[in-house]
C-alpha positions in Angstrom: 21.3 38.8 9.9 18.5 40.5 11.7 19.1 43.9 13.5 17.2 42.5 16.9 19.1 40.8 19.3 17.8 39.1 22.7 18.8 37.4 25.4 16.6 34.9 27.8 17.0 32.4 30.3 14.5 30.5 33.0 16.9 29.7 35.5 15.1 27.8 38.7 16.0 29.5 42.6 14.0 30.4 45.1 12.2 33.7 45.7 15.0 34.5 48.0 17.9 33.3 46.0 16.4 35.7 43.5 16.0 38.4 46.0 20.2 38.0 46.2 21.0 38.0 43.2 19.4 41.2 42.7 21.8 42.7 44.7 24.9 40.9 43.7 27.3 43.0 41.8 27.4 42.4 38.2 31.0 39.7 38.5 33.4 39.9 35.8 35.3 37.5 33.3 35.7 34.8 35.6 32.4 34.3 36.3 32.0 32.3 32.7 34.5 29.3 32.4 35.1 29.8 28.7 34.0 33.1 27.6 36.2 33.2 24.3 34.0 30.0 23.4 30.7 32.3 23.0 29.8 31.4 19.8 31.4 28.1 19.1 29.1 25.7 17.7 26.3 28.1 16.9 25.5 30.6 13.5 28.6 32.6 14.2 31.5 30.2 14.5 34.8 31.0 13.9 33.1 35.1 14.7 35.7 36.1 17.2 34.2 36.6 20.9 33.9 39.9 22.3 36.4 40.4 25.0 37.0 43.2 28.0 34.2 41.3 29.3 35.1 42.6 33.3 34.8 46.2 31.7 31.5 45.2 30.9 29.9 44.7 34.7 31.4 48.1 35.5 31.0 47.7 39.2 27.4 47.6 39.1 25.1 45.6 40.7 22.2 43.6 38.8 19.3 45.7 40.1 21.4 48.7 39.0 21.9 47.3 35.5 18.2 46.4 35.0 17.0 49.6 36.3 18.8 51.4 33.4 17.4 48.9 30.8 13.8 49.4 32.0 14.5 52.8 32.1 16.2 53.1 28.3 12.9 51.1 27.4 10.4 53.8 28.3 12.1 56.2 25.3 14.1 53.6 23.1 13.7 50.5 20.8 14.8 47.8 23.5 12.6 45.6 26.0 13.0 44.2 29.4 10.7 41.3 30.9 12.0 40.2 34.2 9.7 38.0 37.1 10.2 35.4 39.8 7.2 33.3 38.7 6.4 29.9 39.9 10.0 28.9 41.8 12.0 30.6 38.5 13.7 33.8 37.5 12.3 34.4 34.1 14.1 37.2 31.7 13.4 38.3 27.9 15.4 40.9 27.3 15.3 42.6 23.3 17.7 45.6 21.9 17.8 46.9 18.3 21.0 46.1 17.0 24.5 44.4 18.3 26.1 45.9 21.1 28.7 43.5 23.1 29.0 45.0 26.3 25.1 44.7 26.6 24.7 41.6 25.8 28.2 40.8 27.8 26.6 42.2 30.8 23.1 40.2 30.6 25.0 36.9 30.2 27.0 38.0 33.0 24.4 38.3 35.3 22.7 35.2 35.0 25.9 33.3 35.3 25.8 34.9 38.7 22.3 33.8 38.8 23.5 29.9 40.4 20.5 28.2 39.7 19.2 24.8 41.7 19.4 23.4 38.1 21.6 23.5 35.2 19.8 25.7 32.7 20.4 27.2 29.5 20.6 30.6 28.8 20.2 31.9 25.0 21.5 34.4 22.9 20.0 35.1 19.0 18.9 37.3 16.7 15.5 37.4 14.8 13.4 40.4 13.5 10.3 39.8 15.0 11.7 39.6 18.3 10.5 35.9 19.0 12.0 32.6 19.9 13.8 30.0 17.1 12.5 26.6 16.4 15.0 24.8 18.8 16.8 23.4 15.9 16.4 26.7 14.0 19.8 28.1 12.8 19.6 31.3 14.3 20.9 30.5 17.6 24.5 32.7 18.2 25.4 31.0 21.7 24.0 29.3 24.2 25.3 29.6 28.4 25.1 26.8 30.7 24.6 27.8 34.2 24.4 26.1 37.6 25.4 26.4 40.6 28.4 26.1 40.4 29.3 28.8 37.9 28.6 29.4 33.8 30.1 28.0 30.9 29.5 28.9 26.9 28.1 25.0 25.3 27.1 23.7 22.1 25.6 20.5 20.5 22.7 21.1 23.3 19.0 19.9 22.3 17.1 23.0 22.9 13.8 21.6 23.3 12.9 21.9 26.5 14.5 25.4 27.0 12.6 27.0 24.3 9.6 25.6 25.7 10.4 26.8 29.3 10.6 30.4 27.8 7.3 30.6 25.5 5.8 32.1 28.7 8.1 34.8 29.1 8.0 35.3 25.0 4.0 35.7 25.3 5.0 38.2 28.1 7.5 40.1 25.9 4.6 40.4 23.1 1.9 41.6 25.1 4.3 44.9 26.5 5.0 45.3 22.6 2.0 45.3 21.7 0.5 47.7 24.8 3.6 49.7 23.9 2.5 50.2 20.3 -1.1 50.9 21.2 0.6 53.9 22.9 2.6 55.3 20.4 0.0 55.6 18.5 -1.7 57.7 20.9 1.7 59.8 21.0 1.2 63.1 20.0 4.0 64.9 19.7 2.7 68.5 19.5 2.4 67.8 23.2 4.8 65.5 24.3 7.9 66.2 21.8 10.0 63.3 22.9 7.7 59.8 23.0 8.2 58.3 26.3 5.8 55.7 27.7 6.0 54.2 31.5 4.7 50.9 30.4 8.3 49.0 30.5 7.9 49.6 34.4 5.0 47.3 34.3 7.0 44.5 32.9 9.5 43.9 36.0 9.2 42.0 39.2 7.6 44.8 41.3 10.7 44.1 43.8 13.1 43.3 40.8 14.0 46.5 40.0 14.5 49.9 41.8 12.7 52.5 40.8 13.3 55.7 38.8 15.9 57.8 40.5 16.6 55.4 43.4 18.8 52.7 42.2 20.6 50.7 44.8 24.3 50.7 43.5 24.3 54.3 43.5 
């Protein structure tokens, strides 16, 4: 199993639907219907579901949460694509390695999303970072959200989801690659720990708050 992990959704709202659920608290367990079903159906069956999942919002709200991502992602080996573009909330979110609690929280959050639409939300891992085939057997769950809450499904066609996301993946690849370009530019003579600001480039200029003024704090 590959050591990269992401998480993406194009869930349909308004500009400001999306606006609100920016400021929403991250919501807890009850938020998904069936959360101990998270991998039934998919390449980890019978893999017991993480649980605690309400320790995992720890009172935060989402703006909070993604300002710390985008913030890891200036120094660290994760990525966060986030945008209200053309009526949708568009995410693509990457880390290095299996955490639960961060990929509890990001499932949490768009179950609070409430979409006008039932859409699908994905979790899977893959090395390069990019999107399955939608019968590809890499798929580890998949979240159904509307709006009238979230639930973990199976047995889903995935075609038109993965298609729905290819503009968000293009997105996600073109901050890896500008991100590369300047690492290699890094000299660390002068700067001894990397850090690049181009992850801040990446968010909804409203989506997120900025460095050292998050609005849960």
């Amino acid at each position: 199993m590959s050591d990269s992990f992401l998480v993406a959704g194009r869930l349909p709202m308004s500009r400001e639907s999306f606006e609100q659920w920016l400021d929403a608290p991250l919501p807890g367990e009850p938020a998904i219907a069936n959360p101990a079903a998270m991998f039934t159906g998919w390449y980890w069956d019978g893999q017991d579901a993480p649980g605690n999942w309400s320790a995992a919002a720890r009172g935060r709200t989402v703006r909070g949460w993604l300002a710390d991502r985008v913030e890891a992602a200036c120094t660290g080996p994760s990525g966060t694509v986030l945008r209200h573009r053309d009526g949708a909330l568009e995410v693509y979110l990457f880390d290095l390695g299996y955490w639960a609690p961060g990929v509890q929280a990001a499932l949490l959050a768009l179950a609070a999303a409430r979409p006008s639409a039932e859409s699908l939300v994905l979790f899977w891992s893959e090395t390069s970072g990019s999107l399955w085939k939608p019968d590809g057997d890499g798929w580890l769950s998949a979240l159904s959200v509307d709006e009238s809450g979230a639930r973990f499904v199976a047995g889903r066609d995935l075609t038109a989801t993965v298609a729905g996301l290819r503009p968000v993946e293009a997105e996600f690849f073109a901050m890896a690659e500008r991100i590369a370009e300047d690492e290699e530019r890094w000299d660390p003579r002068t700067q001894p720990e990397f850090r690049t600001e181009i992850p801040m480039e990446y968010v909804d200029d409203r989506g997120v708050a900025t460095r050292g003024e998050r609005a849960d704090e």
